[in-house]
VEXDREN-2710 file (C-alpha; in Angstrom, 1 decimal):
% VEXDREN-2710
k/r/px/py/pz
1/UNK/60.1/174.1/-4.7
2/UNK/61.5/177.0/-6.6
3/UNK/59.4/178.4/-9.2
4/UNK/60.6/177.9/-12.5
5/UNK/60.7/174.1/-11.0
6/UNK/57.3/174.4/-10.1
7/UNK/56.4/175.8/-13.7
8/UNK/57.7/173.3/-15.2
9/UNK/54.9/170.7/-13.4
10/UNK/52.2/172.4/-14.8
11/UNK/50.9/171.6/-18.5
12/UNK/50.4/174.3/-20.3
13/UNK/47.5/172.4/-22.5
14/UNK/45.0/172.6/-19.4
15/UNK/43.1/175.3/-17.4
16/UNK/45.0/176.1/-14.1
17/UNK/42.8/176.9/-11.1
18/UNK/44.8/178.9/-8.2
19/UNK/43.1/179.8/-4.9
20/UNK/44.5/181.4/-1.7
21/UNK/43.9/184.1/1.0
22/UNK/44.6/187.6/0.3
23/UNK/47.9/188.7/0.1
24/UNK/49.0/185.2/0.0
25/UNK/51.0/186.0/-4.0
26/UNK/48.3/183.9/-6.0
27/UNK/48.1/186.7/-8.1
28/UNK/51.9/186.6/-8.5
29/UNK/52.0/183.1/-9.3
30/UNK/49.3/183.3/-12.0
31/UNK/51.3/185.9/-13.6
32/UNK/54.1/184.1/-13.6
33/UNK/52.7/181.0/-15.3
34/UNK/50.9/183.3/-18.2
35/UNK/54.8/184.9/-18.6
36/UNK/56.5/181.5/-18.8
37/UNK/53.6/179.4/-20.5
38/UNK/51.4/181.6/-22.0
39/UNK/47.5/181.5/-21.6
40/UNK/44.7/184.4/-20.1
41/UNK/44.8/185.2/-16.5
42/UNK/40.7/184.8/-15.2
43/UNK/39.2/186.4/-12.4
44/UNK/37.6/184.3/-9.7
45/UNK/37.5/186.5/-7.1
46/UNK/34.0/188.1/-6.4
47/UNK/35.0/191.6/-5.3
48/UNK/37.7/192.0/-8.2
49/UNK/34.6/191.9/-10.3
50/UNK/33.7/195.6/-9.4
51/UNK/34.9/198.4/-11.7
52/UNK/34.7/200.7/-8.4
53/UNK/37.4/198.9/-6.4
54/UNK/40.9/198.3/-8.3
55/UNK/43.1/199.2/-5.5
56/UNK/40.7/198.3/-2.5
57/UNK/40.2/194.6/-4.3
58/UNK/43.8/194.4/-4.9
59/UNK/43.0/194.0/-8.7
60/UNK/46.0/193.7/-11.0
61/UNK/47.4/196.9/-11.7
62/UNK/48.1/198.1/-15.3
63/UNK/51.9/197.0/-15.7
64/UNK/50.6/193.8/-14.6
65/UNK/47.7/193.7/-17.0
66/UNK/50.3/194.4/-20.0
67/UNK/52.2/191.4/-19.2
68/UNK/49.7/189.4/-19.9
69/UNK/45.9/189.3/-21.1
70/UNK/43.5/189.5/-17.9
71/UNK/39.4/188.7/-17.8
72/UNK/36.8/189.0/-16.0
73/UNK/38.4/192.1/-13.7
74/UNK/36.5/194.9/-13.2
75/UNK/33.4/194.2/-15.1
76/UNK/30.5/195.0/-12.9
77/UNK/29.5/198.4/-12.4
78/UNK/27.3/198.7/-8.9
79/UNK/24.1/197.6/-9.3
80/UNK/24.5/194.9/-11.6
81/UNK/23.8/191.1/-10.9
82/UNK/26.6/189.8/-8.7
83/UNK/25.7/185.5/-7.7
84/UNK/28.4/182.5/-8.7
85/UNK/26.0/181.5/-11.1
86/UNK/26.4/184.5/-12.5
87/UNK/30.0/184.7/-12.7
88/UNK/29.7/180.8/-14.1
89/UNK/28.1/182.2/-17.1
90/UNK/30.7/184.3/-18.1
91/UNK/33.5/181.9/-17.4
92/UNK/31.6/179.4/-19.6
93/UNK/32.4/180.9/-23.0
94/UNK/36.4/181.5/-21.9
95/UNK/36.5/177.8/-21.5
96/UNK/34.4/177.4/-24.4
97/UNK/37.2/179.5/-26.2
98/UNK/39.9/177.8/-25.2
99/UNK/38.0/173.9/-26.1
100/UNK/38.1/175.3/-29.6
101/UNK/42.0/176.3/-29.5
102/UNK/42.0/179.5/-27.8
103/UNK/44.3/180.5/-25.4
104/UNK/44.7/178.3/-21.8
105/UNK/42.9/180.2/-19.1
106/UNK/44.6/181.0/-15.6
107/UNK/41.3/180.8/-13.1
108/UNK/42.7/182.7/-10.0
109/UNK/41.0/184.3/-6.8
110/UNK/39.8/183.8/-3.4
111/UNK/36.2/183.2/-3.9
112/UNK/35.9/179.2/-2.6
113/UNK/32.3/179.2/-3.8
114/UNK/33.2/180.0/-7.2
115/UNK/36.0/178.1/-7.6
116/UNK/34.2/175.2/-6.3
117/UNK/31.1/175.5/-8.4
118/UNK/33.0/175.7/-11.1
119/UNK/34.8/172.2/-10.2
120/UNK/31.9/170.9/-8.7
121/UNK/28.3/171.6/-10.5
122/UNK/25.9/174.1/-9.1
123/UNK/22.5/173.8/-8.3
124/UNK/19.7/175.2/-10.8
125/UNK/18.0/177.8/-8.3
126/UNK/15.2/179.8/-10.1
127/UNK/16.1/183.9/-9.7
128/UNK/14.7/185.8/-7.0
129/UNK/12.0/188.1/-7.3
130/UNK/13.5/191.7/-6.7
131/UNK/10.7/192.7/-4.0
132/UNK/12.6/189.2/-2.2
133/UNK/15.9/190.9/-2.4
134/UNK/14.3/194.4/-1.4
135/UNK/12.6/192.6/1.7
136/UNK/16.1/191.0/2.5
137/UNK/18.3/193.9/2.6
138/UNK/15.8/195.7/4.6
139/UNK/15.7/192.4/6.7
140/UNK/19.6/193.0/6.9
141/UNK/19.6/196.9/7.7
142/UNK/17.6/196.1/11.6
143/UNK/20.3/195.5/14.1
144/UNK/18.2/191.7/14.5
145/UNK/18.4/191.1/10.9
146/UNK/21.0/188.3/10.4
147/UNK/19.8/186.5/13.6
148/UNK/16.7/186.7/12.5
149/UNK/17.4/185.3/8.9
150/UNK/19.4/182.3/10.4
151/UNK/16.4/181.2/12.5
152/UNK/14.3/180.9/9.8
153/UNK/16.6/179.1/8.0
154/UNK/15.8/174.9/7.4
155/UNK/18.3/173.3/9.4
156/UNK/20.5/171.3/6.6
157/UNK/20.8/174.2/5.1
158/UNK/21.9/176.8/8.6
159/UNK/24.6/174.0/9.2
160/UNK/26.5/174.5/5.8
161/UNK/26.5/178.3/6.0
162/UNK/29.1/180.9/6.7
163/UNK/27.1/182.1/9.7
164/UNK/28.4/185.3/10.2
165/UNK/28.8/185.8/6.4
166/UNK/25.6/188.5/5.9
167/UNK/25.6/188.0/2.1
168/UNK/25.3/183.9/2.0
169/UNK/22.9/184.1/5.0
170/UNK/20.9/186.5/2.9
171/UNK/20.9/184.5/-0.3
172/UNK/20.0/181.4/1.9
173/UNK/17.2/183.5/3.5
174/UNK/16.1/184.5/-0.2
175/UNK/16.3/181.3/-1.7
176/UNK/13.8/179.9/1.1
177/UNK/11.6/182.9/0.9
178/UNK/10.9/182.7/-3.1
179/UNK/11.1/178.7/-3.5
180/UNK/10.1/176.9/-0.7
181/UNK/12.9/174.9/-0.8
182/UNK/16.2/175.8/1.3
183/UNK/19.3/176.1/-0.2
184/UNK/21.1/172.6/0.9
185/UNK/18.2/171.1/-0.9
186/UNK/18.2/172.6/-3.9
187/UNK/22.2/171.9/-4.0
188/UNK/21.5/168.3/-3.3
189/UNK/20.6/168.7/-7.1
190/UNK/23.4/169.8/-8.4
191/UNK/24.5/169.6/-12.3
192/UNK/27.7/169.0/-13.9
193/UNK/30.3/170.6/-13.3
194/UNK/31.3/173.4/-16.5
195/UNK/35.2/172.1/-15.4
196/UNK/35.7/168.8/-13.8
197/UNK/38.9/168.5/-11.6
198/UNK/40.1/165.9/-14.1
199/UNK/40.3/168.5/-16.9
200/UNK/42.4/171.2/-15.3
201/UNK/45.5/171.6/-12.4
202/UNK/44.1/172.9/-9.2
203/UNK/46.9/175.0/-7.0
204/UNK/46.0/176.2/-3.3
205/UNK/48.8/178.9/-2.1
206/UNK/48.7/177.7/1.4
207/UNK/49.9/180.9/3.9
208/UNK/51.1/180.6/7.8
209/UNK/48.6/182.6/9.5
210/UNK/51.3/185.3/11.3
211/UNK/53.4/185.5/8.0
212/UNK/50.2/186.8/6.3
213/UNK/48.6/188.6/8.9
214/UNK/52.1/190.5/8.4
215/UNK/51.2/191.1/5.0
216/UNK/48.0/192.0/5.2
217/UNK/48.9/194.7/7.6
218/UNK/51.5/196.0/6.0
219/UNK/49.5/196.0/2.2
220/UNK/46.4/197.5/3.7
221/UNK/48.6/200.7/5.2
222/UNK/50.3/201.2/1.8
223/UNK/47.4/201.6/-0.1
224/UNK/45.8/204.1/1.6
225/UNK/48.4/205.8/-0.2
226/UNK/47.7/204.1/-3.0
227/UNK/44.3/206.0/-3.8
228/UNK/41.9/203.6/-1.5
229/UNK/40.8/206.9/-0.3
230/UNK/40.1/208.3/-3.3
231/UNK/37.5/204.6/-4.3
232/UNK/36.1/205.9/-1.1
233/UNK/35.3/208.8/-1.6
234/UNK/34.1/208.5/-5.0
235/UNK/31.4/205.5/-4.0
236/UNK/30.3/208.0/-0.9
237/UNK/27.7/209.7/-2.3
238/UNK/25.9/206.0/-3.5
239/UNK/27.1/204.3/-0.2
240/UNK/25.0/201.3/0.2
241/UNK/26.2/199.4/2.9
242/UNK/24.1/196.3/2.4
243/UNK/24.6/196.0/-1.8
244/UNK/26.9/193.6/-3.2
245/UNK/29.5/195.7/-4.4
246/UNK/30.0/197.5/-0.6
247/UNK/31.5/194.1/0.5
248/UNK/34.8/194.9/-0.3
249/UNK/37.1/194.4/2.3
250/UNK/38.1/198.2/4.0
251/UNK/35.7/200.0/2.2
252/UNK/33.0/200.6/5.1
253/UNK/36.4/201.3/8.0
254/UNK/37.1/204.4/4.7
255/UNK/33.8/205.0/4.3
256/UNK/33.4/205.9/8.1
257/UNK/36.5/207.9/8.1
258/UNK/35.3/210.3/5.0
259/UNK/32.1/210.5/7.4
260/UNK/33.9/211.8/10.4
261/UNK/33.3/208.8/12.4
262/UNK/36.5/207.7/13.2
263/UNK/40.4/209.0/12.2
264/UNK/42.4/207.6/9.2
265/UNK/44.7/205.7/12.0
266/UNK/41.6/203.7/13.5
267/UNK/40.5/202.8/10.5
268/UNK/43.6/201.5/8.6
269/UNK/43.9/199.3/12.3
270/UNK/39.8/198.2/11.8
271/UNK/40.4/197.5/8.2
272/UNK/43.7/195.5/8.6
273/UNK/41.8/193.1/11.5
274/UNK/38.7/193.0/9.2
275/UNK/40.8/191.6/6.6
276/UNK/42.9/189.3/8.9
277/UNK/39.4/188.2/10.1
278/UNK/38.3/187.3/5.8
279/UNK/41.7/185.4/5.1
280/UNK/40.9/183.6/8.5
281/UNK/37.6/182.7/6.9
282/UNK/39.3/182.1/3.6
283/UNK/41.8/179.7/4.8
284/UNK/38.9/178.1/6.7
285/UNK/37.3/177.4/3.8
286/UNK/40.1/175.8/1.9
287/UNK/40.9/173.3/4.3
288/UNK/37.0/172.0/4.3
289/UNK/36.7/172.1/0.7
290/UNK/40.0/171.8/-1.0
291/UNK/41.7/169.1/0.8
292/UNK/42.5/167.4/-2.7
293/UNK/43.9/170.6/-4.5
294/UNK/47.5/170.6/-4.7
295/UNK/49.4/172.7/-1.8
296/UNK/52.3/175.5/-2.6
297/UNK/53.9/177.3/0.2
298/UNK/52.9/181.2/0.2
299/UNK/56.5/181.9/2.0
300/UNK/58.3/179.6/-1.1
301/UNK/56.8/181.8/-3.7
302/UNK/56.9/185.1/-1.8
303/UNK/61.0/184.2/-1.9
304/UNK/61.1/183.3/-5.5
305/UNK/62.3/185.5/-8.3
306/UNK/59.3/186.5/-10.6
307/UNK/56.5/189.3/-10.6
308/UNK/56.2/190.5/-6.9
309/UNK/53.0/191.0/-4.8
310/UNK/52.0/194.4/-5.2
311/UNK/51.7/197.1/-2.2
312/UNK/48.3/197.7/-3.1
313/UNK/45.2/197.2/-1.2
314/UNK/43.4/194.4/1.5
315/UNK/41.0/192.8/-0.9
316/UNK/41.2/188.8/-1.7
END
């Protein structure tokens, strides 16, 4: 479906929810419907959140933020609180904004768990003490950490998780350690939902996997030209490899470059197959838990005339 056709199906008097694997041109697409409709572009993508990573999270670069109004991108510094529920509570008064006539916001990101929560409900889990989440990353830093974590893990719960996900396994692990109650249980009781699926347009940019792998190899080499190495090199000296924030995808293959532990070459290749490996993930998550959200074709809407996909960095 060409674009402007495709425009044209969505009302522009509802929210707009777009998910899709990196460098699949969601960000494009949202663009494109703030340009032709009007409305706020929102982030829902958990490593766009961080004011450290604009090109390594493939945030939207200025000329793109002046074509339309953007939220919700680069607005945690490292170190602050970083959950979904967390990122819920400051979606809540956009939508609140737009209930009493403000403008129409454009959700769009790669974050499944966010996107879902929002559509979905999410469960009331008390916070966790920080000596927990000092205890887990510790946990995480042994070489036995993970494994460790998952076998402790109540089994409803160890069957729903991203196994090889550190940073879910974690807030499983931390969840269980400061409640008593695993995670699965506590999602059992989930409330309502701040945007039901009836109440906005939910788009999923679905991507062949060799068409984006070629993307994603390609974006990742240009923006280590892009200054990726300079976001490096300024997060070195606080390098945390277990922290939120140090998630983002090809940080850690730069990071070990800057250190001397491998060449640039090596690790643009280990950054472009880590990020293969999280659209993999990605697009695995989709198809389990967005089988009801309407499907575009990532090749369609690459071709179409509009705001391009930027040559800028490997993140969602």
């Amino acid at each position: 479906m060409p674009l402007q056709d495709l425009i044209a199906t969505v009302s522009p008097r509802s929210p707009v929810l777009i998910a899709g694997p990196t460098a699949s041109g969601k960000s494009a697409l949202a663009l494109a419907l703030a340009q032709a409709q009007g409305g706020v572009i929102v982030n829902a993508d958990a490593l766009q959140l961080w004011s450290c990573w604009r090109v390594i999270s493939a945030r939207p670069d200025p000329a793109d933020e002046a074509r339309a109004p953007h939220l919700l991108y680069g607005c945690l510094a490292p170190g602050d609180e970083a959950s979904v529920g967390h990122w819920l509570r400051l979606v809540a008064p956009i939508l609140d904004a737009f209930r009493a006539g403000g403008p129409r916001p454009i959700l769009v990101g790669g974050t499944g768990l966010y996107l879902s929560a929002l559509t979905e409900g999410l469960a009331r889990i008390p916070p966790v003490p920080a000596a927990i989440r000092a205890e887990a990353t510790a946990l995480l830093a042994l070489g036995t950490g993970l494994s460790t974590m998952l076998h402790m893990l109540d089994a409803p719960t160890r069957a729903r998780l991203d196994t090889r996900n550190p940073m879910r396994v974690s807030r499983a692990w931390e969840v269980l350690r400061a409640t008593g109650r695993g995670l699965a249980d506590w999602q059992a009781d989930t409330g309502p939902a701040l945007l039901p699926p009836a109440a906005c347009t939910r788009l999923q940019v679905v991507a062949d996997r060799d068409w984006l792998a070629h993307r994603i190899d390609r974006r990742f080499a240009q923006m280590v030209g892009a200054g990726a190495l300079d976001e490096a090199r300024a997060a070195l000296p606080g390098w945390d490899p277990v922290a939120p924030w140090a998630k983002a995808i090809g940080a850690p293959e730069l990071i070990a470059h800057l250190r001397g532990e491998t060449d640039l070459a090596t690790a643009v290749a280990l950054g472009q197959a880590a990020t293969r490996q999280y659209a993999k993930r990605q697009r695995s998550w989709f198809r389990a838990r967005m089988r009801d959200w309407h499907p575009l074709d990532a090749q369609a809407l690459a071709a179409a005339p509009g705001p391009g996909d930027r040559p800028a960095a490997a993140g969602p």
